[in-house]
C-alpha positions as CSV (number, residue, x, y, z in Angstrom):
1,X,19.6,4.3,12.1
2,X,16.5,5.3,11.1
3,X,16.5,8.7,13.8
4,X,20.3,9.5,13.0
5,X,19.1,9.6,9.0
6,X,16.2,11.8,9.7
7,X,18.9,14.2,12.1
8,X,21.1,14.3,9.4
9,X,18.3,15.0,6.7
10,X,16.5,17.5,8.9
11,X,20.1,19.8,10.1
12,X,21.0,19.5,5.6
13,X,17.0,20.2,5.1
14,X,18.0,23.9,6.0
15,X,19.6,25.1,3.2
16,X,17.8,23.2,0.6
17,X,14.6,20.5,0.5
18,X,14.8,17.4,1.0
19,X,12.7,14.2,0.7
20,X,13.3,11.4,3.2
21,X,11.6,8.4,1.9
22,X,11.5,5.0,4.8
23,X,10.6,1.9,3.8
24,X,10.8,-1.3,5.1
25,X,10.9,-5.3,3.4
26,X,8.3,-7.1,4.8
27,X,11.0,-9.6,6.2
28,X,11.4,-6.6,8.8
29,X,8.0,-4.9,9.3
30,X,6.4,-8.7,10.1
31,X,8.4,-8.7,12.8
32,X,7.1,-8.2,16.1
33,X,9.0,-5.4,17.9
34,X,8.9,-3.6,13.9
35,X,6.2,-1.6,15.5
36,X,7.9,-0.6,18.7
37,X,10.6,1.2,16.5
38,X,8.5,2.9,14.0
39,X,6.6,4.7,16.3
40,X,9.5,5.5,18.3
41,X,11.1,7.0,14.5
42,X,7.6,8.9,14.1
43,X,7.5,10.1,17.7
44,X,11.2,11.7,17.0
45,X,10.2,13.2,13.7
46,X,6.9,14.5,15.2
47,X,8.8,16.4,17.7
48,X,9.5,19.4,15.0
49,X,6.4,21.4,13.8
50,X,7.8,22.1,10.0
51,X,7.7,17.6,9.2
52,X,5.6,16.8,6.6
53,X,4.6,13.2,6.8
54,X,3.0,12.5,3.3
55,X,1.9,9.6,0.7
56,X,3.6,9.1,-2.4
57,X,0.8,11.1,-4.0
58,X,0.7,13.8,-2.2
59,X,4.2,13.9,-2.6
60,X,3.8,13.8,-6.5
61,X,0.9,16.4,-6.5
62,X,3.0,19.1,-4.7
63,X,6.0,18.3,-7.4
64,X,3.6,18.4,-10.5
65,X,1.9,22.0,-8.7
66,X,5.9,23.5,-8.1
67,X,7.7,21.9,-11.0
68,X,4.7,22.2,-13.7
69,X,6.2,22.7,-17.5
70,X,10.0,23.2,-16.1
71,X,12.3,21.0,-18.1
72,X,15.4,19.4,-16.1
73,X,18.3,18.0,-17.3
């Protein structure tokens, strides 16, 4: 699920920006083979040089730098 997402993200992500945000519950991640499949998802995404892995912060710095004193809506 979580490769076919990023595919789908990544092919639309060339006409416009996108954000892909991954999470997981804890109910999930505690488990034991949770770790097997994330770096299996990273090792995908990793595969193309123009991914930006990022925190939420940096994430919110780079919209604050780009989107400074524009009003939406």
């Amino acid at each position: 699920y979580l490769t076919s997402t990023f595919d789908a993200y990544y092919e639309q992500a060339a006409e416009t920006q996108l954000f892909m945000i991954a999470g997981s519950h804890p109910f999930i991640s505690g488990r034991p083979e949770a770790s097997y499949v994330w770096s299996k998802f990273f090792d995908h995404m990793r595969k193309r040089d123009d991914v930006w892995f990022a925190t939420y912060g940096e994430v919110a710095d780079w919209w604050t730098n780009t989107f400074a004193g524009r009003r939406f809506g």
